[in-house]
C-alpha positions as CSV (number, residue, x, y, z in Angstrom):
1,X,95.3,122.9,159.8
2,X,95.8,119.3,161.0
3,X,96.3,118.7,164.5
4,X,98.2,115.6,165.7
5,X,99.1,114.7,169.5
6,X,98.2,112.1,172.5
7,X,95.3,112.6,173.8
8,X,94.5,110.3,177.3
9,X,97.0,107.7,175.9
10,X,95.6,107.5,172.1
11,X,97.1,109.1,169.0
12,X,94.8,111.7,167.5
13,X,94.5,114.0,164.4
14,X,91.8,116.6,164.1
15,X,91.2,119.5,161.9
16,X,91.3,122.9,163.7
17,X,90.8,126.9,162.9
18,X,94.1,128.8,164.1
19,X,92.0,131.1,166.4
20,X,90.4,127.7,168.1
21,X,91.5,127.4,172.0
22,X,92.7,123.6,173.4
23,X,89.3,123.5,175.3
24,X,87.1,124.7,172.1
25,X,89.0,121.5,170.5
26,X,88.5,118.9,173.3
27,X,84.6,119.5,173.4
28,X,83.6,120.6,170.1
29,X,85.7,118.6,167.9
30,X,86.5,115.4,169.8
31,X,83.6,115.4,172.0
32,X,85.5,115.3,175.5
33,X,82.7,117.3,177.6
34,X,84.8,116.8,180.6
35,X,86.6,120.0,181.2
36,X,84.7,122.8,181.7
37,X,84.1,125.7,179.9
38,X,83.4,128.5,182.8
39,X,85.4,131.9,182.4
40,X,88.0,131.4,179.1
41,X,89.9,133.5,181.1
42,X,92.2,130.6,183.0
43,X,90.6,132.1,186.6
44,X,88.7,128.6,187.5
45,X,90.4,125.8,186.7
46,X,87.4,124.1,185.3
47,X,89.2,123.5,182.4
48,X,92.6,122.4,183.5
49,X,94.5,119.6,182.0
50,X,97.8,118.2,181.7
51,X,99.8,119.2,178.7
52,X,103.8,118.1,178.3
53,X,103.6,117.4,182.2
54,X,102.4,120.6,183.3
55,X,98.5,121.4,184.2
56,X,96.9,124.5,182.0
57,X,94.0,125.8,181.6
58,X,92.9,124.6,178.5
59,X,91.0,127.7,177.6
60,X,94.4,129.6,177.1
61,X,96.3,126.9,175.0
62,X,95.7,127.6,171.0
63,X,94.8,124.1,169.7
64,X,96.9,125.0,166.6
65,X,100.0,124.4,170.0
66,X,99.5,121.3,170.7
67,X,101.0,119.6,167.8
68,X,103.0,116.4,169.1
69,X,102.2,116.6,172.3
70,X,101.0,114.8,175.1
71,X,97.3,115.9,176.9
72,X,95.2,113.8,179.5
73,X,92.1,115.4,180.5
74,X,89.8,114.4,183.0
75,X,88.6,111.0,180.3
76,X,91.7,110.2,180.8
77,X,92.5,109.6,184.7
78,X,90.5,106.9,185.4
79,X,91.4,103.6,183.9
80,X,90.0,99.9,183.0
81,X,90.4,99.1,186.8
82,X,88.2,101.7,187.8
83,X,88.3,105.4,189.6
84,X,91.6,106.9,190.2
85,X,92.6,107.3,193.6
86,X,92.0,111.2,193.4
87,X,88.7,110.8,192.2
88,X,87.6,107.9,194.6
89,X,88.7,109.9,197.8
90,X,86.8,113.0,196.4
91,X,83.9,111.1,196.0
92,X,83.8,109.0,199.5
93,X,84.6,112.3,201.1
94,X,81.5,113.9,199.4
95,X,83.7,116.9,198.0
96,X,81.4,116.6,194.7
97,X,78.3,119.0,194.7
98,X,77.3,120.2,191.3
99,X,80.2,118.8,189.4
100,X,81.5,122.0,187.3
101,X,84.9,122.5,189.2
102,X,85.3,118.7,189.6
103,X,87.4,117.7,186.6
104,X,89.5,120.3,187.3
105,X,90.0,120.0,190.6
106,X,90.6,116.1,189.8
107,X,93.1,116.7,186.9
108,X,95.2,119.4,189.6
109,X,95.1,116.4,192.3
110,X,96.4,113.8,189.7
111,X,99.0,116.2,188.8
112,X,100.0,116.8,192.0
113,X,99.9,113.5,193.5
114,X,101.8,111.8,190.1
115,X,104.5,114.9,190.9
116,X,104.6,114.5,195.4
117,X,104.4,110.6,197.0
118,X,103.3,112.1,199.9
119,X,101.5,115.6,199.6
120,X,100.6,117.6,203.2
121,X,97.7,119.9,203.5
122,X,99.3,123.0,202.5
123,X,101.1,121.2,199.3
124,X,97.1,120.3,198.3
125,X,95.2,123.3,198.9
126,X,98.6,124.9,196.9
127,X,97.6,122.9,194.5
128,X,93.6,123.4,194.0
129,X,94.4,127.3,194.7
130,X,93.7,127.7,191.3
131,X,90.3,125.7,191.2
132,X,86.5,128.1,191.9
133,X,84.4,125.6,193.4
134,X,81.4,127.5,194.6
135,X,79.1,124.7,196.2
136,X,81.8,122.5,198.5
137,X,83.6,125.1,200.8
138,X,86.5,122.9,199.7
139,X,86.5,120.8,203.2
140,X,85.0,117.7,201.5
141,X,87.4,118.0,198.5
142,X,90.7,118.6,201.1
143,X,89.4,115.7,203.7
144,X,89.1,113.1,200.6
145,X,93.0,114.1,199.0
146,X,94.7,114.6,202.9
147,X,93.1,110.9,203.5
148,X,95.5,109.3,200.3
């Protein structure tokens, strides 16, 4: 079937199998290595991304659901300009490592932060509770999002 929908702020159509997942779509079909494919069970967040407003895990959406709607990734946060604030404060903080759990621990801060102006601690590790990162501890990563 034909797949259309936004994807990072551009229209897109694409071919896809009915038993294809969002995430199998992203990176095999349209090339978008960004989110990670770690457990395809929705336990790591590695392959979290914004669908219709809410972040998913990209390995449990069927592609097939997607039709009309809206999905950034992480291609999609940074801009022309440059970094996104997200991903500028992780990266001055040094809260990147190996890099797997970054795009999704980027696409959960973007979500938050576009949902709270003024996020606390608690709100932000809330909001990465559902992001494995097993190289950072996490301090970097909460040091660089509590500075914004």
């Amino acid at each position: 079937m034909i797949v259309t929908f936004d994807l990072n702020g551009e229209s897109v159509s694409t071919r896809v199998v009915l038993a294809t997942s969002l995430l199998s779509m992203l990176r095999d079909e349209l090339g978008l290595p960004g989110s990670k494919n770690a457990c395809e069970e929705g336990e790591c967040g590695s392959c979290s991304v914004i669908l219709d407003g809410e972040l998913v895990c990209s390995c449990l959406v069927m592609a097939a659901d997607v039709e009309g709607s809206v999905v950034t990734t992480v291609e999609g946060v940074a801009d022309e300009a440059g970094l996104h604030p997200v991903q500028q404060a992780i990266l001055d903080a040094g809260g990147v490592q190996c890099g797997f759990c970054t795009p999704g621990i980027v696409v959960a801060a973007k979500d938050l932060f576009d949902r709270v102006d003024s996020p606390t601690a608690d709100d932000i590790k809330e909001a990465l509770a559902g992001n494995i990162c097993r190289c950072t501890g996490y301090g970097a990563i909460l040091r660089g999002l509590e500075s914004l």
